[in-house]
N, C-alpha and C positions, 0 to 999 in steps of 0.2 A: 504494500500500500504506500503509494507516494505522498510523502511529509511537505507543510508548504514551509517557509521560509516570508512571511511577509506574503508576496503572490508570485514565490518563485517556489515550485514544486522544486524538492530535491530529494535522491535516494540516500534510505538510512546509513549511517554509517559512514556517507562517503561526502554528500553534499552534493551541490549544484554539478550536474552533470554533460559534458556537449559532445554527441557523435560528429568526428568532422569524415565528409566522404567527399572523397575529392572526386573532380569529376574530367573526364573528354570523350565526346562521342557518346555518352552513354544516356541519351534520349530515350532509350527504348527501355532500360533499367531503375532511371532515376524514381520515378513515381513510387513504383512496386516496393520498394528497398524505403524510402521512406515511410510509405503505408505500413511495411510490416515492422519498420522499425517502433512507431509511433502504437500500435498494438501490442507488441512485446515489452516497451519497457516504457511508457507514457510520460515518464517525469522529466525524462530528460531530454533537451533541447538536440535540435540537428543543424548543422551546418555545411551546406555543399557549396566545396571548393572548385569552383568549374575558370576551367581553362581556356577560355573562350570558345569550347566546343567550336565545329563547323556547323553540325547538326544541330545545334540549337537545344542542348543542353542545358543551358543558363536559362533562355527563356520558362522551358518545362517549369525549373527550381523555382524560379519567382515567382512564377504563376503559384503554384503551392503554397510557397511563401505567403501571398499576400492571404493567404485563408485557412494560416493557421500559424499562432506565433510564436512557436515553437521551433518555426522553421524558417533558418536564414539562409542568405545566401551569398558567397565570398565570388563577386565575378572578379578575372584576375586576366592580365593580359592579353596570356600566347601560353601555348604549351613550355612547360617550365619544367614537368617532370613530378614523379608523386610525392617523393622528398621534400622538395620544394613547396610541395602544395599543402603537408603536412605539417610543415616548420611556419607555414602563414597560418595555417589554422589553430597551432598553438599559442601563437601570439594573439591571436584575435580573442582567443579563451580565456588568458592569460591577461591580455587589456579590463577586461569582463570579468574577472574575479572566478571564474569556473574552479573549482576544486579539482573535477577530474577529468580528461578528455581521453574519448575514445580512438580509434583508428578502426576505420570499416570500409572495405572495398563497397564498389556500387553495384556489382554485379550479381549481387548475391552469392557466391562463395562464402561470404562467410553471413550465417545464418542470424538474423535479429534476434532471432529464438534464444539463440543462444547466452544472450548478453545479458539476462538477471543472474545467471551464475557465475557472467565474469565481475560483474557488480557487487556481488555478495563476496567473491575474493578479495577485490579492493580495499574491504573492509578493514583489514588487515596488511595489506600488501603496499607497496611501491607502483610497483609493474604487477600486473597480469596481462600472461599473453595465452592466446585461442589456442592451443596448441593442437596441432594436426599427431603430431608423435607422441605423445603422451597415452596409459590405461585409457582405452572408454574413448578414444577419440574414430570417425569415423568417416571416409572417405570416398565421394561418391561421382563415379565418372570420370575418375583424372585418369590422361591415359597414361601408361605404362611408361615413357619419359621423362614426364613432369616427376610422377614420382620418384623415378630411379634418381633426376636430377635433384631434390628436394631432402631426400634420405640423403645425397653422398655432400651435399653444398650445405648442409647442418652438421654432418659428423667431420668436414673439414674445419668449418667455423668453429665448432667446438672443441677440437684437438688445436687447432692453430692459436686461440685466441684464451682458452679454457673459460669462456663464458660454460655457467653450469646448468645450460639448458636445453633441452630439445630440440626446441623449433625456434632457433636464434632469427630465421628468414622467415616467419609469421607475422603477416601484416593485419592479424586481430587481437588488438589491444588496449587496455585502459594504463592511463599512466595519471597519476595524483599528479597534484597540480606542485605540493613541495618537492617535491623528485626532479620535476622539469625548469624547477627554479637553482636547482644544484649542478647540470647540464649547461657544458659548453656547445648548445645550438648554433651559437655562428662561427663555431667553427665546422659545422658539419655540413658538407657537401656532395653526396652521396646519395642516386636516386637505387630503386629497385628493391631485389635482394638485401643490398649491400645497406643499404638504408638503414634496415632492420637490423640489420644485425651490427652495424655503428650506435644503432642507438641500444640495443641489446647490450654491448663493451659499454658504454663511457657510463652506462645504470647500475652494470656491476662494479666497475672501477669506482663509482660515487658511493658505493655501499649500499646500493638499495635491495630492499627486499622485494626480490621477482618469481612469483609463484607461477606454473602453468597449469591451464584449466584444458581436459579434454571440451571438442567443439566438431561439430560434424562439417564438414568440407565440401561442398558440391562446385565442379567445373561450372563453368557460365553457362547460361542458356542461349544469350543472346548477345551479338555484338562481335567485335574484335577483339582476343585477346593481346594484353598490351606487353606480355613477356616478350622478348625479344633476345635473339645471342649476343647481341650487345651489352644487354644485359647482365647477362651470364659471365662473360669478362669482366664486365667492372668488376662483378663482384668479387671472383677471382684474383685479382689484380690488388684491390683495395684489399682485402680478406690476408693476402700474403704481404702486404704494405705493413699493414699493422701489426703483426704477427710479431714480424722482423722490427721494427719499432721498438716492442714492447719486451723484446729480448734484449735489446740493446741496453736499453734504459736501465733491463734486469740485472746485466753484465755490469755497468757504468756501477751501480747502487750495492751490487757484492764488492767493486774491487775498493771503493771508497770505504765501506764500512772494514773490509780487513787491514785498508790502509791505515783507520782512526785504529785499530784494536791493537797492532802493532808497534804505533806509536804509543800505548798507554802502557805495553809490556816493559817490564813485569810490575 
């Protein structure tokens, strides 16, 4: 049962809540994924991030928009990338006092249904991410690539990086609003996969508590998907960047400390 706040409905536990779903092309999506968002979990506010679709995107959203107000709308240049579209809808949440914001594809893959159990995690949590690998998680329609490529680009990320999670490349998630105040967002540059999982490191590196929730997965019904091999490189590429980084830093921070202990002997 959603709590009000003055005449801002907010879920228990966690407070003022904003689904941000970025948006291009996805006219044919946008409606449906609002609709059932706004059923599944009503207190919380939505925001689509539209890229200035070609298809007329943005129009769809404000149309919505203006009838019901709950629902905003971030129209933004040119395509920018989801990264980008996700770091403007933190700040917008972030201007606006929001306690927690979510991340939600538009496509429906990741289920609204789903999202009072990632809210009830919150409660407690930093981060909750939708986890696709996790007990109890379930997976419907992806073909046989995506997943081989999803299983090997999470068990790299996770040996490379030692993020202690599953699904470091899962783009269903709430993140508290004190978590994303403790985040070096400008300095993060990184669309896609790699996104995710940049912002999966600098959560763990910041200490924060990142629980995962099984969540059911359905490929799109409709539209283009927007993975791409290019894709798949950055994140490759970034993934091995930091890796190597973070081992440096490691080396740099053992040789120093043996250099202090030796100077203290005996």
């Amino acid at each position: 049962m959603a709590q009000r706040s003055g005449s801002r409905a907010v879920v228990p536990g966690v407070g003022r809540v904003l689904v941000v779903i970025p948006t291009y092309n996805e006219a044919d999506n946008v409606e449906a994924i609002v609709r059932r968002v706004r059923r599944a979990a009503p207190q919380v506010e939505i925001l689509v991030a539209d890229d200035n679709s070609p298809d007329g995107t943005g129009a769809v959203a404000a149309q919505i928009a203006r009838g019901d107000a709950r629902v905003h709308v971030l129209h933004r240049g040119g395509k920018q990338g989801l990264g980008a579209a996700y770091l403007a809808g933190f700040a917008w949440a972030r201007q606006r006092d929001y306690d927690a914001v979510v991340e939600m594809d538009a496509d429906g893959s990741h289920a609204p249904e789903d999202l009072p159990a990632l809210l009830a995690a919150a409660r407690d949590a930093d981060v909750v991410i939708g986890s696709r690998w996790t007990r109890g998680a379930r997976l419907l329609n992806w073909p046989l690539r995506r997943l081989v490529l999803s299983r090997c680009g999470n068990l790299y990320a996770r040996l490379a990086l030692g993020v202690p999670v599953a699904d470091a490349t899962g783009g269903y998630r709430v993140y508290r609003a004190r978590v994303l105040d403790r985040l070096d967002l400008e300095s993060v540059c990184s669309q896609g996969y790699s996104f995710q999982v940049e912002l999966s490191r600098l959560a763990h590196r910041a200490g924060a508590r990142i629980v995962e929730v099984p969540i059911t997965f359905a490929e799109r019904e409709r539209g283009a998907s927007k993975m791409s091999p290019l894709i798949v490189v950055e994140a490759l590429w970034r993934i091995t960047g930091w890796a190597v980084r973070d081992r440096r830093a490691a080396v740099r921070r053992g040789w120093r400390e043996a250099t202090v202990g030796r100077a203290r002997w005996p």
